[in-house]
C-alpha positions as CSV (number, residue, x, y, z in Angstrom):
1,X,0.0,0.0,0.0
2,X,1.2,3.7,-1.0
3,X,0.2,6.2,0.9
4,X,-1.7,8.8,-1.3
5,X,-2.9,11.5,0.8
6,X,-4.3,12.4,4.0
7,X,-8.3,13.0,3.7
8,X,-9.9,16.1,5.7
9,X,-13.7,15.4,7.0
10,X,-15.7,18.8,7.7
11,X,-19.2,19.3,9.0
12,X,-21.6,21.7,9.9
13,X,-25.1,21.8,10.4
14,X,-27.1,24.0,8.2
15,X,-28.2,27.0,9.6
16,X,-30.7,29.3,8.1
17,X,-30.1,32.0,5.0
18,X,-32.0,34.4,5.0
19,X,-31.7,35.8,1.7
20,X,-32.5,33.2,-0.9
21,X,-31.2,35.4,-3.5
22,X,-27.3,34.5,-2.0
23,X,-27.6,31.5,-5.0
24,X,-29.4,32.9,-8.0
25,X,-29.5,30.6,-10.8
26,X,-28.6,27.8,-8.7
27,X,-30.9,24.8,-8.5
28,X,-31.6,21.1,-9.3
29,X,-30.5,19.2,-11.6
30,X,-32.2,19.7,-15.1
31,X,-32.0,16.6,-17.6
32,X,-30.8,19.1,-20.6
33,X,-27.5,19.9,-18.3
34,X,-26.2,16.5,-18.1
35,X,-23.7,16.6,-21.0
36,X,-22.2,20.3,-20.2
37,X,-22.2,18.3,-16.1
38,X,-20.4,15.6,-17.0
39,X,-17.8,17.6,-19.1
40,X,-17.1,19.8,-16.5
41,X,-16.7,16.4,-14.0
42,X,-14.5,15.4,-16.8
43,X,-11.7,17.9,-17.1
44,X,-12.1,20.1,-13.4
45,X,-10.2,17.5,-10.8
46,X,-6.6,17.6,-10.0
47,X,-6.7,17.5,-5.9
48,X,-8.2,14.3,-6.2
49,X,-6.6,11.0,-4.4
50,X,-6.7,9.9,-8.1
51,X,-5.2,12.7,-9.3
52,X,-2.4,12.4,-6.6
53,X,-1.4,9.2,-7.2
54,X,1.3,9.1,-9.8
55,X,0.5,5.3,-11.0
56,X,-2.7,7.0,-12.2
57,X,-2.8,8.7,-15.2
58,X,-4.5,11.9,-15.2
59,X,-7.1,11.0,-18.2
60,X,-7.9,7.8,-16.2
61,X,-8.3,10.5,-12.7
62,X,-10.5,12.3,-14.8
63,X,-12.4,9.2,-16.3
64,X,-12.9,7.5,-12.8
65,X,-14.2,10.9,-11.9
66,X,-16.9,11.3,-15.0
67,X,-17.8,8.0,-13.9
68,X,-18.2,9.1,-10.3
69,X,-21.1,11.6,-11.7
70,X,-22.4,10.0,-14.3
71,X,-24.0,7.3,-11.5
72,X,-26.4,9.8,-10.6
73,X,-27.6,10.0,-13.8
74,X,-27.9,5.8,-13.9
75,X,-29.3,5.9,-10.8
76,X,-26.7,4.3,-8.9
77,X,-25.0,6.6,-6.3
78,X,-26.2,10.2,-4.5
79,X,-29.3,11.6,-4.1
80,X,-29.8,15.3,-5.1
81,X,-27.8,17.0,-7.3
82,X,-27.4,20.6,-7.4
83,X,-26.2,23.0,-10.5
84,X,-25.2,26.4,-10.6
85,X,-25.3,28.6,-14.0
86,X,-23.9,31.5,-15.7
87,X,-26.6,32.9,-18.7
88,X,-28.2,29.3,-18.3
89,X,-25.0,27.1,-18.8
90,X,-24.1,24.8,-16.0
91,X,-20.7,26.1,-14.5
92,X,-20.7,24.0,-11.5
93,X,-22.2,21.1,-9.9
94,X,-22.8,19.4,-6.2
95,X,-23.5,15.8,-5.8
96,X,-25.1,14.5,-2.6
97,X,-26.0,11.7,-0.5
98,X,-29.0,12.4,1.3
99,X,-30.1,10.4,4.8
100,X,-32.8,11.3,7.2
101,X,-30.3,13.1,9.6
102,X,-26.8,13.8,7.7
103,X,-26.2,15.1,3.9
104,X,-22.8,14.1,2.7
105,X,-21.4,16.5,-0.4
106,X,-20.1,13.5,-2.3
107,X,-18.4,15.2,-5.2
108,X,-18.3,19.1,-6.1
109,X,-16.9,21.2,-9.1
110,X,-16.6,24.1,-10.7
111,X,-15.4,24.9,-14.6
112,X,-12.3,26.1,-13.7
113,X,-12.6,29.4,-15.5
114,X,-15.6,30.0,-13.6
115,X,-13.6,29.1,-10.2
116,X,-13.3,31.9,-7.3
117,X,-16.7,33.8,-8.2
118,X,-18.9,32.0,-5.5
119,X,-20.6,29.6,-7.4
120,X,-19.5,27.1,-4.9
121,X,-20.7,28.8,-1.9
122,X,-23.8,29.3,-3.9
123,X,-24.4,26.0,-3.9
124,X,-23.9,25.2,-0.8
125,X,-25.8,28.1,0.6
126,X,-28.4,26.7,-1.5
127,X,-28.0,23.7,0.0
128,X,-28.4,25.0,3.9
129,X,-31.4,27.2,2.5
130,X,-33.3,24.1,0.9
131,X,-32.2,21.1,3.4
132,X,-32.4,22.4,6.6
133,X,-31.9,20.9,9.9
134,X,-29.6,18.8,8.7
135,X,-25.7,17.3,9.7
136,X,-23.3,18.6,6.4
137,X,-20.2,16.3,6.1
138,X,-17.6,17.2,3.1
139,X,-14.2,15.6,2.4
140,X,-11.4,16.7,0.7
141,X,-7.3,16.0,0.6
142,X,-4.9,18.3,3.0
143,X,-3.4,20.1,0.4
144,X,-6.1,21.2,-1.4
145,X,-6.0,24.8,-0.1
146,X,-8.9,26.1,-2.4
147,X,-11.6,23.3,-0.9
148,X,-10.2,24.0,3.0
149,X,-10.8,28.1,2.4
150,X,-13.7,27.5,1.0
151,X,-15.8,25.2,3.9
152,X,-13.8,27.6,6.7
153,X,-15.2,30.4,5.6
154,X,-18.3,29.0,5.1
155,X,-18.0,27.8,9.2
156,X,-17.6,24.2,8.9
157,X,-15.0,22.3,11.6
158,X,-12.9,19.4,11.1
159,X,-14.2,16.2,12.5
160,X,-12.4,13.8,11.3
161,X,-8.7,13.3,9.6
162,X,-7.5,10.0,7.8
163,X,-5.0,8.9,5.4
164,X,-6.0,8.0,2.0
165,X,-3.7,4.6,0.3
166,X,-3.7,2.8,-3.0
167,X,-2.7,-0.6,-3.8
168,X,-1.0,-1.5,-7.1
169,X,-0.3,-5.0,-8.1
């Protein structure tokens, strides 16, 4: 086994926004977005523990991460699936596991020349504004600086710190 990475685990439970306008042109998941989703899940990675590992290429990182989304759309893994837009063009996307109690952000992205203009807080605000009452847990690896701004400043804590390994035979 190689270790890859260490993992970060962040939570937070959803408190109330106020202003609903704090995600305009954010919503669910519309059936016509699901090519311009999946190319953005397709070329928008590089913290992944896929990505990190140097035994993986980086166009098999970015298929294994196509193939992460495109599971919701076969109906096989998360929930909900949350899209934000620029002039009606998907720039971004949350997938999430949804449970009674807990919502897990399984995988989130954004185009990365649309990054740094809040469309990921806009989600997630979304998110708190539309699931509320609920327990938010989000992973990402330690050195991806952008993700760890991003849920601190949003007011989400650690709980939880693992290390991420690969085996290659």
């Amino acid at each position: 086994f190689k270790l890859i990475t260490q993992e970060l685990v962040f939570e937070k439970i959803t408190k109330k926004i106020k202003n609903k306008y704090m995600f305009n042109d954010t919503g669910l998941f519309l059936q016509k977005d699901r090519f311009q989703l999946l190319k953005i899940s397709n070329n928008n990675f590089k913290y992944s523990r896929f990505h990190l590992d140097n035994k993986i290429t980086k166009k098999k990182a970015n298929l294994i991460k196509l193939k992460w989304l495109n599971n919701f759309f076969l109906k096989k893994r998360g929930t909900d699936l949350i899209v934000s837009k620029i002039k009606k063009k998907p720039v971004g996307f949350l997938l999430l596991i949804k449970t009674k109690d807990t919502i897990i952000i399984d995988l989130i992205a954004v185009d990365k020349s649309y990054t740094g203009r809040g469309f990921a807080t806009s989600m997630i605000n979304y998110l708190e504004y539309n699931y509320k009452s609920k327990r938010i847990y989000v992973g990402t690896q330690k050195n991806n600086f952008h993700s760890i701004s991003l849920y601190k400043k949003m007011k989400f804590k650690i709980c939880r710190k693992y290390n991420s390994y690969h085996l290659h035979i």
